[in-house]
C-alpha positions as CSV (number, residue, x, y, z in Angstrom):
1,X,-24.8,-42.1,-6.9
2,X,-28.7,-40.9,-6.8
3,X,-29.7,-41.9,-10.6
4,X,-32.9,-40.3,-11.7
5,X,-34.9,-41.7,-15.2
6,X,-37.6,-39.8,-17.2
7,X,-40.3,-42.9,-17.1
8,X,-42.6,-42.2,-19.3
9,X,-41.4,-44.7,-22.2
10,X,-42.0,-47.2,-19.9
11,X,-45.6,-46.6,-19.8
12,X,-46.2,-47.6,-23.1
13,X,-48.3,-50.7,-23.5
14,X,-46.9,-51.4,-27.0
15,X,-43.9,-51.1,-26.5
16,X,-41.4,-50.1,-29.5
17,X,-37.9,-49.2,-29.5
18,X,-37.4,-46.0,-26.9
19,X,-39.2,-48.2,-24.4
20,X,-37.2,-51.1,-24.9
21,X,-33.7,-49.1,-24.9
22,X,-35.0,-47.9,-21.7
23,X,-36.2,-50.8,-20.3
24,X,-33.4,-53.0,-21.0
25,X,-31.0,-50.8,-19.8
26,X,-32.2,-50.1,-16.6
27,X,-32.9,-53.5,-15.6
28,X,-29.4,-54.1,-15.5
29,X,-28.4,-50.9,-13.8
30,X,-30.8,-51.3,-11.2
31,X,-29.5,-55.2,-10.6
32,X,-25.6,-55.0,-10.7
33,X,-25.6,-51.2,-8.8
34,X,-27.0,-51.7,-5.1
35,X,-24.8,-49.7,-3.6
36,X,-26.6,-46.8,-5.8
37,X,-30.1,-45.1,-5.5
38,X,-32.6,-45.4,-8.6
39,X,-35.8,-43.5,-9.2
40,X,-38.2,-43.5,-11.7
41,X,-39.7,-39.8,-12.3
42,X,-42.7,-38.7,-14.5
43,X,-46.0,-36.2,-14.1
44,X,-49.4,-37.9,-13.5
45,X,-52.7,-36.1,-13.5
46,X,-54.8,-39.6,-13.8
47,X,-54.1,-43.5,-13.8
48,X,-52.2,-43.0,-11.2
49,X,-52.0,-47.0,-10.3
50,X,-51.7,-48.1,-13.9
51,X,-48.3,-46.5,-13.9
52,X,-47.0,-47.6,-10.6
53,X,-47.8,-51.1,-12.0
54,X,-46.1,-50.5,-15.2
55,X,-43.3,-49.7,-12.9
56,X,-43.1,-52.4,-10.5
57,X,-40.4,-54.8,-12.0
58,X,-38.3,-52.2,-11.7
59,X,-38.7,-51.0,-8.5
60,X,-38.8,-54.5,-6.7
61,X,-35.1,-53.8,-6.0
62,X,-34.6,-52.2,-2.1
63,X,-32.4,-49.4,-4.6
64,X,-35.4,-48.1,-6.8
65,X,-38.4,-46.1,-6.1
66,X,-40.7,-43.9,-8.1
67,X,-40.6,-40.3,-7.9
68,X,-43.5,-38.8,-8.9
69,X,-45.3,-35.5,-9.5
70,X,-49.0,-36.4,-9.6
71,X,-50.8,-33.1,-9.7
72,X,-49.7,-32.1,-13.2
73,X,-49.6,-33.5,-16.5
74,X,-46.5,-34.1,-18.5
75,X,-48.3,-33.5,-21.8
76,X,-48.9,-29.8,-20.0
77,X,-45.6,-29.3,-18.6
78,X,-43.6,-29.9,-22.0
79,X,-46.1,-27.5,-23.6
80,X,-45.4,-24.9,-20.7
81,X,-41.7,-25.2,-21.3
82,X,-42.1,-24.4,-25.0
83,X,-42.6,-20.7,-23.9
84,X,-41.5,-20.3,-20.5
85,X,-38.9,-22.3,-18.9
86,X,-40.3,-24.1,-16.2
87,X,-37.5,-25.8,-13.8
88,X,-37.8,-29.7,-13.9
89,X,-36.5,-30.0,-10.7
90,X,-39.5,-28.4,-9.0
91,X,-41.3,-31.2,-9.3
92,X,-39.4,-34.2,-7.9
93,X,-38.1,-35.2,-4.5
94,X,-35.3,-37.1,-5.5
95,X,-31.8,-35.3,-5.0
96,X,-30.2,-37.2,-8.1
97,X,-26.7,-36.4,-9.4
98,X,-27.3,-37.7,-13.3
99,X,-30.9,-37.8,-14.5
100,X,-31.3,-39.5,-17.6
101,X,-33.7,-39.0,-20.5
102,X,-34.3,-41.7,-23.0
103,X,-36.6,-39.5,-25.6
104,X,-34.7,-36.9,-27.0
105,X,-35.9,-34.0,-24.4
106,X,-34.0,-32.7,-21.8
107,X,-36.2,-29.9,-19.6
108,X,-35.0,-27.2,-18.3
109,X,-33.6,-26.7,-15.0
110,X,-32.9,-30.1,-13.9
111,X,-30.8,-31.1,-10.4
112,X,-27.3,-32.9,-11.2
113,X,-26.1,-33.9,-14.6
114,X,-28.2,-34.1,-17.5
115,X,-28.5,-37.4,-20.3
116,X,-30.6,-37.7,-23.1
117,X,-30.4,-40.6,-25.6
118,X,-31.0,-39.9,-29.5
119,X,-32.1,-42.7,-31.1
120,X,-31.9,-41.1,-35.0
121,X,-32.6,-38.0,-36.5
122,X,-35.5,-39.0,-39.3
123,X,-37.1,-35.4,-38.0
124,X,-34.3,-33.7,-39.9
125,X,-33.1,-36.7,-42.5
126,X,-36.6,-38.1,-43.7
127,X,-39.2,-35.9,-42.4
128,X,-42.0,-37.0,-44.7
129,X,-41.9,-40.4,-43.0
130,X,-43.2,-38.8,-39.8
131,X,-46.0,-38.0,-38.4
132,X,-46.6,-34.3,-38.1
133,X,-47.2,-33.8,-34.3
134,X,-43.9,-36.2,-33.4
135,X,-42.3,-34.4,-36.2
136,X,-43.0,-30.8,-35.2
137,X,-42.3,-31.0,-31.2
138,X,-39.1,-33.0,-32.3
139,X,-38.3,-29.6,-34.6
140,X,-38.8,-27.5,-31.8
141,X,-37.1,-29.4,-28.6
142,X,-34.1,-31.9,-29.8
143,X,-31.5,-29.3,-30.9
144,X,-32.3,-27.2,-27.7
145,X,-32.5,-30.6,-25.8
146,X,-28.9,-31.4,-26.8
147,X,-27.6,-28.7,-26.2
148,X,-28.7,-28.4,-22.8
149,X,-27.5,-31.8,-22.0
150,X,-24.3,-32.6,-20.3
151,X,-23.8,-35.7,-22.2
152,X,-25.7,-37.1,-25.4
153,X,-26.1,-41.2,-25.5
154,X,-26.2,-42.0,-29.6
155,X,-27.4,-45.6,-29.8
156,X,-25.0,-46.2,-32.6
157,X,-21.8,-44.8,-34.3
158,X,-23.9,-43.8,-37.2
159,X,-26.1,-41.9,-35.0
160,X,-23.1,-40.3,-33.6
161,X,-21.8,-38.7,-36.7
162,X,-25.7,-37.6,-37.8
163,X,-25.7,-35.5,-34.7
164,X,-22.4,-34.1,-35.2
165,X,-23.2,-32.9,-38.8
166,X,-26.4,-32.1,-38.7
167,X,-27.0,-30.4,-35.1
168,X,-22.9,-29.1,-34.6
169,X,-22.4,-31.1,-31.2
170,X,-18.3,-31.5,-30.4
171,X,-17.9,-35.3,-30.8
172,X,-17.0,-35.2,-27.4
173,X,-19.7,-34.9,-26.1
174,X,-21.8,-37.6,-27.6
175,X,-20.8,-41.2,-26.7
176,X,-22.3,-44.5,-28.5
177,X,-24.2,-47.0,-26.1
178,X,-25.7,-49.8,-28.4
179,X,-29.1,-51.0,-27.9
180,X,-28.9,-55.1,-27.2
181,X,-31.2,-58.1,-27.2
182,X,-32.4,-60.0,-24.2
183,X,-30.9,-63.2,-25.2
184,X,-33.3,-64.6,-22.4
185,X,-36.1,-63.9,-24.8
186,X,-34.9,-63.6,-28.3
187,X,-33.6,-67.6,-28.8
188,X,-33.8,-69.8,-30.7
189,X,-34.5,-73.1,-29.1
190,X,-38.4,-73.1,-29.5
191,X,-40.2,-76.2,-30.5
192,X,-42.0,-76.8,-33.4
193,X,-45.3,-77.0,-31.8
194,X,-44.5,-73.3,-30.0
195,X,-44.5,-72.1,-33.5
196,X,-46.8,-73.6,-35.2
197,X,-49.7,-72.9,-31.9
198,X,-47.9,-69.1,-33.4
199,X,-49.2,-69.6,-36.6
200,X,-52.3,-70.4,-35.3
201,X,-53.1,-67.5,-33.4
202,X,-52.2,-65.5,-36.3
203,X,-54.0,-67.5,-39.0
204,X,-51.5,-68.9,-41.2
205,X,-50.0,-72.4,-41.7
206,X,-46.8,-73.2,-43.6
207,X,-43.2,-71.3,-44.7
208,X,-43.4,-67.8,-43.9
209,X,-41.1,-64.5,-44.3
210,X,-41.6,-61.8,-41.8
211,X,-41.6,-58.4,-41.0
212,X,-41.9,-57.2,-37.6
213,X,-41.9,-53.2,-36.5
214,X,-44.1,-50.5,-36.7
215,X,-46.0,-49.9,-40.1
216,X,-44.4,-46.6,-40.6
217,X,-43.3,-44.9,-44.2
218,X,-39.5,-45.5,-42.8
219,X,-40.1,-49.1,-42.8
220,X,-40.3,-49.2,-46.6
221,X,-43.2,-51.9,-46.4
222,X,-44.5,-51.0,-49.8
223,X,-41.6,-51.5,-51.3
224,X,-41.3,-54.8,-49.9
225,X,-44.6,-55.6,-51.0
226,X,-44.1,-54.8,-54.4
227,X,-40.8,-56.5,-54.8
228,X,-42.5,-59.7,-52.9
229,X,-45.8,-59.8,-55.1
230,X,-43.0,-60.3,-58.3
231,X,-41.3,-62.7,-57.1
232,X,-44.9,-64.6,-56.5
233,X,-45.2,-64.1,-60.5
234,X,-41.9,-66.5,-60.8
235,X,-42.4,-68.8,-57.5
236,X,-46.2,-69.9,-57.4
237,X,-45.1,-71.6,-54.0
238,X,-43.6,-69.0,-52.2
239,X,-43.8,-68.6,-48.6
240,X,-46.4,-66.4,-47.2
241,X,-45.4,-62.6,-46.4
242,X,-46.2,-62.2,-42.9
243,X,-46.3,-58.0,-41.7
244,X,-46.5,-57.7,-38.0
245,X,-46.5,-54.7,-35.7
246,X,-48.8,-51.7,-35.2
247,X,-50.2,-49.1,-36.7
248,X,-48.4,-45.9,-36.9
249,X,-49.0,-43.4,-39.4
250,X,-49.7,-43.1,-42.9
251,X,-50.3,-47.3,-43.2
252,X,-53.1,-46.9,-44.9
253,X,-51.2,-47.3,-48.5
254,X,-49.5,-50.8,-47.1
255,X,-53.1,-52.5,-46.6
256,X,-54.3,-50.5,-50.1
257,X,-51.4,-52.1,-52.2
258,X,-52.1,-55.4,-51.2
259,X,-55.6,-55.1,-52.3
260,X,-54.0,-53.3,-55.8
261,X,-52.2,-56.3,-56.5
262,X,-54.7,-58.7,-55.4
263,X,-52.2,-60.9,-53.0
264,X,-54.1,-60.9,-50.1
265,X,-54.1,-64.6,-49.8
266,X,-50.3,-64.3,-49.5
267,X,-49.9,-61.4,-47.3
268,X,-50.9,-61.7,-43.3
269,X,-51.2,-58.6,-41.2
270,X,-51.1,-59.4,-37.7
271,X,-51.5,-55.8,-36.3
272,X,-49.1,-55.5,-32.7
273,X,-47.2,-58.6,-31.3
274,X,-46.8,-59.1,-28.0
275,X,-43.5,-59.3,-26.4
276,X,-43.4,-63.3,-25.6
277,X,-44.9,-63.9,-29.4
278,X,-42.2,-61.7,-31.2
279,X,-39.3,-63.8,-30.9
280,X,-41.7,-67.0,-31.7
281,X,-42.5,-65.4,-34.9
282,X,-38.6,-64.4,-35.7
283,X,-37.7,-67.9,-34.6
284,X,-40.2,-69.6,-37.0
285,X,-39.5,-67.6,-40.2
286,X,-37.8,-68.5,-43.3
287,X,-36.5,-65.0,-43.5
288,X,-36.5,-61.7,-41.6
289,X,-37.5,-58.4,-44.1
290,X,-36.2,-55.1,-42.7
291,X,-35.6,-53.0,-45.7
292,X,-35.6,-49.7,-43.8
293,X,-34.9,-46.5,-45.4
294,X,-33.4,-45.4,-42.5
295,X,-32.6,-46.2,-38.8
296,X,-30.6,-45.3,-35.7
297,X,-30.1,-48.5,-34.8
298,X,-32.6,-51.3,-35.8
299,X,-33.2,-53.4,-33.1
300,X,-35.7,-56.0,-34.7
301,X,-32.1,-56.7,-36.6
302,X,-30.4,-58.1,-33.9
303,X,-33.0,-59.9,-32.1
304,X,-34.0,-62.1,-35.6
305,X,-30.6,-63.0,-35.7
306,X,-30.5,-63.9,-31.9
307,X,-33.9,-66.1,-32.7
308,X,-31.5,-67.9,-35.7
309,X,-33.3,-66.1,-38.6
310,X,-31.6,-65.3,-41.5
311,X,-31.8,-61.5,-41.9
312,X,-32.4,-59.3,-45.5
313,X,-31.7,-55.7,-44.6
314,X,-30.5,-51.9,-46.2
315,X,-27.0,-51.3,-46.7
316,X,-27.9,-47.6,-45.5
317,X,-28.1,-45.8,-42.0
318,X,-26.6,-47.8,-39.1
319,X,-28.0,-51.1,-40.7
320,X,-24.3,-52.5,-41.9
321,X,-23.0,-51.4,-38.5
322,X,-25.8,-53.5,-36.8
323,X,-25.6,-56.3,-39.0
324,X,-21.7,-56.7,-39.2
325,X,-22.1,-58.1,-42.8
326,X,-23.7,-61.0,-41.8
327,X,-27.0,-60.2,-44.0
328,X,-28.3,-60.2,-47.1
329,X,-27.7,-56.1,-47.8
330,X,-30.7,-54.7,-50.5
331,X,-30.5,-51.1,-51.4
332,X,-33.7,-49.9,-49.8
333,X,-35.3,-47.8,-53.2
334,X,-34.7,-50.3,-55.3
335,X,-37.5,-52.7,-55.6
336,X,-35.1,-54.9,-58.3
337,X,-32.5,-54.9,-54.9
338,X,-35.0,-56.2,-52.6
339,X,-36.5,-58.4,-55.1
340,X,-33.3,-60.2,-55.7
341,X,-32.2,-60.1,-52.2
342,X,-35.4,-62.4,-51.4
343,X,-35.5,-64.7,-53.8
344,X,-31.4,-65.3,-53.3
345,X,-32.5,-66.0,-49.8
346,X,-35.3,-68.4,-50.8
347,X,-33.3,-70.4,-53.4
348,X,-30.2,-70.4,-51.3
349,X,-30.7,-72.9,-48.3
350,X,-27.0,-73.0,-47.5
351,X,-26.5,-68.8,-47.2
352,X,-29.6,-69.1,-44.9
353,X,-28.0,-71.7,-43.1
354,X,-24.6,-69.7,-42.4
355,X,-26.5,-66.1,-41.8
356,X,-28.2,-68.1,-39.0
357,X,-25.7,-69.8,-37.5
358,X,-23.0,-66.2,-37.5
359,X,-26.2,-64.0,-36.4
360,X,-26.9,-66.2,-33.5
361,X,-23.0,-65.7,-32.1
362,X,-23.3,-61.5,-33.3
363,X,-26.4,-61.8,-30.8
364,X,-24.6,-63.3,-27.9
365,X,-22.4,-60.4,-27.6
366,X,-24.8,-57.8,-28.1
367,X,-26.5,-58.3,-24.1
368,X,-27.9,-55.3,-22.3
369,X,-25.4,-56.0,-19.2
370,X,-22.7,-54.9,-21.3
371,X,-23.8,-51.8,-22.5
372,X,-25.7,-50.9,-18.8
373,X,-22.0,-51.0,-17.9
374,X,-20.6,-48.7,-20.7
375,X,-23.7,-46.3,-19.8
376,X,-23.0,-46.4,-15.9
377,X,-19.4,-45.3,-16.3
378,X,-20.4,-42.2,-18.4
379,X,-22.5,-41.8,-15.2
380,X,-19.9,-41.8,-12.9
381,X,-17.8,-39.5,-14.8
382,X,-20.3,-37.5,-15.1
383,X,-21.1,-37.4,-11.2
384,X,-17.5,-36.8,-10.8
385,X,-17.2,-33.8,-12.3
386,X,-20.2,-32.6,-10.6
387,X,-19.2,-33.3,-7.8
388,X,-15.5,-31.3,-7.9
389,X,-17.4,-28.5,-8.6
């Protein structure tokens, strides 16, 4: 098969979850498929080089190249396409029989079989924990987008059954391919001195619970502030709350609350993590806080467990499906839920013991080679059919 990709996630330099679906996904594609041909597409009207390096562990295999257009810019060419419908396939070289999108927009006019991967659908379920621009191109293209694809990727089975009811796709047509954790990088045997040089560089010593992922509305951080600041009322000792990730939108009320309450001793904002500090951080902490409103998936789930942190997480969305019951479950609007989740998990060395010991083996079989393979078989049924016709 000719196996085209939409790269512009990878470009990202902090990288969030559409990058790493993408990225972990095709790694393994690329790797275990040599007798297939892989190519990485996407418009460029400047930084050329920068992208063709953002590209280059991927196309160090003899069976993947880039394909790109770099006289036009994608920005422009989505905008174009909101009025007239430009063909896609104008652009590239590559004669691919699937092309695959991992951001929820499928363009028109595309050579082969069309994939697109939807990763939730806050634009439609929580809207007002978006930020507007995302919010309205998302209001204007996904529907359209998944209808024009041949095959819609859901990233969970929840996922699966928000598409179905709110957008009308046949269930058919939508098949689940979990995101997974790079067990290579999320462990959990690093030393003590890796964590605490960690600590360090973020300016903290001692106990810590963590949150790591964008500082979003979605993520609930307030909430999780609120409910932490009363338990320091009861627990004058307890660990430090430590928020890490970047900036989205509307965070400005996280930092403001901690000033209301007057805890900022206690509460350590990082700002973004890189990749090969993340799973130091998860590995180090007490406890790992992901009291999301809502998610597709939640992949900072599954990689604290596969560091051996004990996870506290929203019985809501696709969390119980990601965490297989083996966290502590908080309902996500109830401060009182999250507050008593935590300090259970503080007081209860034994439960933190077990959730890390069962989240470690849920990590092991949740590896991006198995779901590359349940992704390249929709492929080749895919580039079947086209190819009958």
């Amino acid at each position: 098969m000719n196996i085209a990709f939409e790269a512009q996630p990878l470009f990202d330099r902090q990288k969030t979850g559409i990058s790493y679906c993408e990225s972990g996904l095709v790694k393994e594609l690329i790797k275990n498929h040599p007798e297939d041909n892989f190519y990485f597409q996407y418009f460029s009207l400047r930084n050329h080089e920068d992208k063709e390096n953002a590209l280059r562990d991927y196309v160090r295999e003899n069976n993947a190249d880039i394909d790109a257009y770099k006289c036009f810019s994608g920005r422009l060419y989505k905008l174009i396409t909101l009025i007239f419908p430009l063909p896609y396939k104008w652009f590239f070289k590559s004669k691919s029989d699937v092309t695959h999108f991992f951001n929820y927009i499928v363009p028109p006019f595309v050579r082969g079989k069309t994939v697109v991967t939807v990763h939730d659908l806050t634009y439609i379920t929580h809207p007002e924990t978006m930020d507007g621009k995302t919010k309205i191109i998302l209001k204007l293209t996904a529907k359209r987008s998944m209808k024009r694809a041949d095959k819609i990727i859901a990233v969970s089975q929840f996922t699966k059954n928000e598409i179905v009811k709110y957008i009308g796709i046949a269930p058919q047509k939508i098949d689940v391919v979990y995101n997974a954790v790079d067990t290579n990088l999320y462990r959990d045997d690093f030393t003590k001195s890796d964590i605490e040089r960690i600590k360090e560089k973020y300016g903290f010593s001692g106990e810590y619970f963590l949150y790591l992922g964008t500082l979003e509305p979605r993520k609930n951080i307030r909430r999780l502030i609120n409910a932490y600041a009363e338990l320091l009322k009861k627990h004058l000792n307890f660990p430090y709350l430590v928020i890490a990730g970047k900036k989205g939108w509307l965070y400005e009320k996280i930092f403001e609350r901690v000033k209301q309450l007057n805890i900022e001793n206690k509460v350590i904002f990082t700002d973004y993590v890189p990749i090969e500090d993340a799973p130091i951080l998860m590995s180090g902490a007490k406890v790992f806080c992901y009291p999301s409103i809502y998610e597709g998936y939640g992949m900072p789930v599954i990689e604290a467990m596969a560091c051996g942190a004990p996870v506290l997480t929203s019985d809501c969305g696709s969390l119980p499906e990601i965490a297989a019951g083996n966290a502590v479950m908080v309902d996500p609007l109830s401060e009182e839920s999250i507050e008593n989740g935590l300090e259970r998990l503080y007081l209860d060395e034994k439960l933190r013991s077990d959730l890390s010991e069962k989240g470690k083996d849920i990590a092991k079989k949740s590896e991006w080679k198995v779901q590359a393979e349940r992704l390249y078989e929709i492929y080749d049924k895919l580039n079947s059919t086209y190819k009958q016709k």
